[in-house]
C-alpha positions as CSV (number, residue, x, y, z in Angstrom):
1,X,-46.2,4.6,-0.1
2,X,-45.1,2.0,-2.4
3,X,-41.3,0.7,-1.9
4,X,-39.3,-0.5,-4.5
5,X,-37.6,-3.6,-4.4
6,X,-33.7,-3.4,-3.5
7,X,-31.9,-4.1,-6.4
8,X,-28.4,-5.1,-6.5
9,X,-25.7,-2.7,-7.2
10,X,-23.9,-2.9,-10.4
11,X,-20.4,-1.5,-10.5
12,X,-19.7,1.0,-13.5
13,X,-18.3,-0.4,-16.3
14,X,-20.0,-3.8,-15.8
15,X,-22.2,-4.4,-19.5
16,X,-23.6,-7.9,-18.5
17,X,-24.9,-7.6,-14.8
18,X,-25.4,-11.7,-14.9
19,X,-22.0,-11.8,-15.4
20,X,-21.2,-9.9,-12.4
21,X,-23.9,-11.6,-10.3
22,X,-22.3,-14.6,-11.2
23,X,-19.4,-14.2,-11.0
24,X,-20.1,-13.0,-6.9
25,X,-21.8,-17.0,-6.9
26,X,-18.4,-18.4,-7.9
27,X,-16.5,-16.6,-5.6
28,X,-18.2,-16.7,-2.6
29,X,-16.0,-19.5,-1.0
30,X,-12.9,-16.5,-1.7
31,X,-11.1,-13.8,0.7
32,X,-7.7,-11.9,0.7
33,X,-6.0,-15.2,1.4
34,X,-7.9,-17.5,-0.6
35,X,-7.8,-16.4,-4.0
36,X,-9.4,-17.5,-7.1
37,X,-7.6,-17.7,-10.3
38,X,-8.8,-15.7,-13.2
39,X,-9.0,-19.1,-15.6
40,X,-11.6,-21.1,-12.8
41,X,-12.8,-17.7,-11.9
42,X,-14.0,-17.7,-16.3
43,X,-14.8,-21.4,-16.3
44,X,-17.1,-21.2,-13.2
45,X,-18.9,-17.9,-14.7
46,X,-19.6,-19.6,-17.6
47,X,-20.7,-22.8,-16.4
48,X,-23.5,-21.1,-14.6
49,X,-23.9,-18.7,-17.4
50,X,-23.2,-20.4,-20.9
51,X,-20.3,-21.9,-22.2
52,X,-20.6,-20.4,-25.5
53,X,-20.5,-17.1,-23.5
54,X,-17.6,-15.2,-24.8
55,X,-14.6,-15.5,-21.9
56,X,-13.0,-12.2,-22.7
57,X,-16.6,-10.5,-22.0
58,X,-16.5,-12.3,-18.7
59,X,-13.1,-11.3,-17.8
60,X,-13.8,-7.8,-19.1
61,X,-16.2,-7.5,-16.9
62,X,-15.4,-8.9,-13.9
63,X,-11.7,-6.7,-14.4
64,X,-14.3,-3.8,-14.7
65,X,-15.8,-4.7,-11.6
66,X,-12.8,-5.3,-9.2
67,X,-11.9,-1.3,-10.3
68,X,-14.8,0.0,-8.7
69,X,-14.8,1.3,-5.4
70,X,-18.3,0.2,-4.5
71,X,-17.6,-3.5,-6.4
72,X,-17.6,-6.5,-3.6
73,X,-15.1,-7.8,-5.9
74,X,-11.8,-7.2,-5.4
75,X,-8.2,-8.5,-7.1
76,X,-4.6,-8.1,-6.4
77,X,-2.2,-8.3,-9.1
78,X,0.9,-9.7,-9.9
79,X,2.4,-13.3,-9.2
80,X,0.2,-15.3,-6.9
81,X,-2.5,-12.6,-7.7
82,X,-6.3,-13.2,-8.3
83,X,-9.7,-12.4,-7.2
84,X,-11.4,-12.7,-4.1
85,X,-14.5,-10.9,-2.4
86,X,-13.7,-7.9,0.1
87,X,-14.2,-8.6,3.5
88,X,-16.9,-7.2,5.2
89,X,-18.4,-6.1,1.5
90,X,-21.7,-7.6,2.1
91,X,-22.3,-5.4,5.0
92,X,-20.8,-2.4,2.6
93,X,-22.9,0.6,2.5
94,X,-22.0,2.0,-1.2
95,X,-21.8,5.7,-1.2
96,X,-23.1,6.6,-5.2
97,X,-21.9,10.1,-4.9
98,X,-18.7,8.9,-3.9
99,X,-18.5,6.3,-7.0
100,X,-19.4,9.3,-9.2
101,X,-16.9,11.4,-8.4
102,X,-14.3,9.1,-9.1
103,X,-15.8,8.5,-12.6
104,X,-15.7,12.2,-13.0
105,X,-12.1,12.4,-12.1
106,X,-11.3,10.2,-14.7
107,X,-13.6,12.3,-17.0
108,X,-11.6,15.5,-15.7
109,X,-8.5,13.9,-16.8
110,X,-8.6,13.1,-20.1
111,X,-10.4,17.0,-20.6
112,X,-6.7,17.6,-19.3
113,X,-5.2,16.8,-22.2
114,X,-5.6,19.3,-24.4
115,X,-4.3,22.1,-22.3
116,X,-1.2,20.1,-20.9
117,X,-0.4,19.7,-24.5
118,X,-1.1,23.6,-25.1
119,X,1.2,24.6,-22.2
120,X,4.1,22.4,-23.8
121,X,3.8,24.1,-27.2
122,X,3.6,27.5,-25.9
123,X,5.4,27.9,-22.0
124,X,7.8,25.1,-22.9
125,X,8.4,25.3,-26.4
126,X,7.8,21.7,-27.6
127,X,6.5,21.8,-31.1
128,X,5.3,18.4,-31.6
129,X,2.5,17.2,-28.6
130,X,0.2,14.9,-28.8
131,X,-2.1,13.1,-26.0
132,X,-3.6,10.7,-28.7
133,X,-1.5,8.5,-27.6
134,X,-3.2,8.0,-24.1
135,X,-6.0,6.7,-25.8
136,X,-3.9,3.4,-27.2
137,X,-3.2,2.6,-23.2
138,X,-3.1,-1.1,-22.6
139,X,-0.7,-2.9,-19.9
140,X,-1.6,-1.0,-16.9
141,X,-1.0,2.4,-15.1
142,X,2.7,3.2,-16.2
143,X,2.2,1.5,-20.1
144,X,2.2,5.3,-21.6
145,X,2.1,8.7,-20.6
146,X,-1.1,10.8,-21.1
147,X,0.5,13.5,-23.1
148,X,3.8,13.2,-25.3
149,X,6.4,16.1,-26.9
150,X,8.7,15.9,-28.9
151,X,11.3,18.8,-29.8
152,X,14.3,18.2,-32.5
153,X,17.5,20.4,-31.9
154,X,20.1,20.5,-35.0
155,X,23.1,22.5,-33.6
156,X,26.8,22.8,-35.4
157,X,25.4,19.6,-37.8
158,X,24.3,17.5,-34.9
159,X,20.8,16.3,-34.4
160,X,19.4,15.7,-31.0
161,X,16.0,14.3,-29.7
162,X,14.3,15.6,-26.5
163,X,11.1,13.7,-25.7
164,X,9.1,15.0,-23.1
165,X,6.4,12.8,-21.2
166,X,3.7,14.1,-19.0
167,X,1.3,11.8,-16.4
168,X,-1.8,14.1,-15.9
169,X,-3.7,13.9,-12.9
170,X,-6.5,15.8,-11.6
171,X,-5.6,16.2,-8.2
172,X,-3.7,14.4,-5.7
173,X,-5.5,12.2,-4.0
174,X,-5.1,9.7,-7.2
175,X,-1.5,10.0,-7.9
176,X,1.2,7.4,-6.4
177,X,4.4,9.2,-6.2
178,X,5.1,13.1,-6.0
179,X,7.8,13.6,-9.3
180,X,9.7,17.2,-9.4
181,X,11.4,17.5,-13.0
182,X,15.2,16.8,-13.5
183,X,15.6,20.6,-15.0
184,X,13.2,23.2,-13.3
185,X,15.1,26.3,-15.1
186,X,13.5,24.9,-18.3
């Protein structure tokens, strides 16, 4: 029997895997409590790299790394945030299936779309949908909703706007906060 040798694994969404590999070199010094900022996080990649290698392909990258579950790469955001490497994700043991499944619930979601948009034209009456728009998304989770309505009411000579918003998620498991809507009879 002939074995292969182990290769590394490469988180999805990473396009240059020397990038990522590298990237895991700069860091190794880094945990939860000792973070690496993303400008000396860039500069050390390229250094080892090139440093006419593009920087926003390195940060692209290494962003697309710390979003997958079976990365060893992880970040935390906001002030004081940065990137570190998970604890204990040497020793990780990365489930593929797993990592899969999450891809295809992001997959799941945008095939979502469409029929949230069909169900405000038709059960809610909105005649102007679109889920284009979730398609423009920069600025993280809450930047804009996946699927947009807008309806336009002229009653007694006065115009009124009602824009309604909708955050589609396959299932639970992904979604942060549980949201009933201000008017249910509608």
């Amino acid at each position: 029997m002939i074995e292969k040798p182990e290769t590394p694994y490469i988180p999805v969404g990473v396009k240059y895997p020397a990038v990522y590999q590298a990237a895991l070199e700069v860091m190794k010094d880094t945990s939860e409590d000792a973070l690496m900022s993303v400008t000396e996080l860039v500069s050390g990649v390229a250094k080892i790299l090139d440093p006419d290698f593009k920087t926003y392909l390195i940060y692209k990258d290494v962003s697309s790394a710390s979003q997958d579950a079976g990365s060893r790469i992880s970040s935390r955001k906001g002030r004081g945030g940065g990137y570190f490497i998970s604890a204990g994700a040497a020793d990780q043991s990365v489930d593929v299936d797993q990592v899969k499944v999450n891809k295809q619930d992001k997959v799941l979601e945008q095939h979502l779309w469409p029929i949230v948009s069909l169900w405000l034209r038709k059960a809610k009456s909105v005649v102007r949908t679109s889920y284009q728009v979730a398609n423009l998304k920069r600025g993280g989770v809450w930047s804009n909703p996946d699927v947009v309505g807008l309806s336009t009411f002229e009653d007694l000579g006065f115009f009124d706007v009602e824009v309604v918003t909708a955050e589609v998620k396959p299932n639970l498991h992904n979604w942060r906060y549980f949201v009933t809507p201000k008017h249910p009879s509608r």
